[in-house]
N, C-alpha and C positions, 0 to 999 in steps of 0.2 A: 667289336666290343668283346669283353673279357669279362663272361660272369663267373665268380667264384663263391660257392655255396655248397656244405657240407652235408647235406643230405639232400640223395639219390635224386627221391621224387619234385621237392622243390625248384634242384638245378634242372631237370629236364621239363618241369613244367613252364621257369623263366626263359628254357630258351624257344621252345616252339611259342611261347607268344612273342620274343622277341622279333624270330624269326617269321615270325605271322606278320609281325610290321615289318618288316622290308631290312632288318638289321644283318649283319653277317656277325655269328656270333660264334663265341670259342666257349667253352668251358674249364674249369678246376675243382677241383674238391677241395684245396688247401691251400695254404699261404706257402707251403713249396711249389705246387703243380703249378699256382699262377705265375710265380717268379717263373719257372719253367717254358711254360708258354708265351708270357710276356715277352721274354726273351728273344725267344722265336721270331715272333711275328708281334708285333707293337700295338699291344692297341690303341684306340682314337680314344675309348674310356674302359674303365673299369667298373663293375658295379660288386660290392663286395657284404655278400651274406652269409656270416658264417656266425657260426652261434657263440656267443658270449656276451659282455657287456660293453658298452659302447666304448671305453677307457682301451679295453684291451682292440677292441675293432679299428679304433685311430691307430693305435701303435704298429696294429698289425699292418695298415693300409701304407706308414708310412717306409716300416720294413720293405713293404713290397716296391713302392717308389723308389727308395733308395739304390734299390740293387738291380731295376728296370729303368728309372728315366732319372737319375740325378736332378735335371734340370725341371724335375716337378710340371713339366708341360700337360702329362696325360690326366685329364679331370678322374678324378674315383669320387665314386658314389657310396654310401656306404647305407644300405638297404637294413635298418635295424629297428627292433618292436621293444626291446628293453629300455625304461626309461627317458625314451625319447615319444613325446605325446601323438597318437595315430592324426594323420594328415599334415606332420611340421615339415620342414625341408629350412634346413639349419645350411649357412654356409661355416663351415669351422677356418677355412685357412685359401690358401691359395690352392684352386681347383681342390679343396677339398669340400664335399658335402654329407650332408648324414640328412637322413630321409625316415619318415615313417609311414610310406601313402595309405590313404585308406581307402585305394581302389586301385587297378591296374592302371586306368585310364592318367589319376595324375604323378603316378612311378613315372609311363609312357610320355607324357607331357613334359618332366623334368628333362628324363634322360633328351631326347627330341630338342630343347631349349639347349644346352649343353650341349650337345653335339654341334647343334648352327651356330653357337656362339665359337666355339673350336674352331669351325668352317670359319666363319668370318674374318678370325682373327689370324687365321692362315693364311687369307687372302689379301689381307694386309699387310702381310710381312714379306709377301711372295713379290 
């Protein structure tokens, strides 16, 4: 998983809890470091908190697709508190979602759902 979140303390507070769930997790600061690392090494999802408004957060997510999976396969989460009401989990598009949990527990739940629905639909195709 590929969290991308611009300040310090919150990216390393997402990934030791990620990482406390049993996830193998990358990090970024920015809509270049994640293309960067996407690149790299691919991940299964993306989860994408960087501060601004939800408008520029889609566009920014979809930048980031474009230039890591064309074929739009890798689900992005987009982890945002502006404008979007605390505890919704919005589907916008294909593997795209916007989220505003209001607790770790159903972040963790989302992501967790989405990740076995990725599995399963891999397994299908396999």
């Amino acid at each position: 998983m590929l969290v991308v979140e611009d300040v310090e303390e919150t990216r390393d507070g997402i990934k030791a809890l990620l990482d406390a769930g049993g996830y193998c997790v990358n990090v970024a600061r920015d809509e270049m470091n994640a293309v960067a690392s996407a690149q790299c090494e691919t991940p299964d999802l993306i989860l994408l908190s960087l501060g601004g408004k939800k408008n520029d957060l889609v566009a920014a997510s979809a930048r980031i697709r474009v230039k890591v999976d064309p074929a739009e396969e890798i689900p992005i989460v987009i982890f945002c508190g502006e404008g979007v009401p605390e505890g919704a989990e919005i589907e916008l598009g294909r593997r795209l979602f916007l989220t505003s949990p209001d607790n770790w527990q159903q972040l963790s739940a989302l992501l967790a759902r989405l990740l076995c629905l990725l599995a399963l639909c891999s397994g299908v195709s396999s």
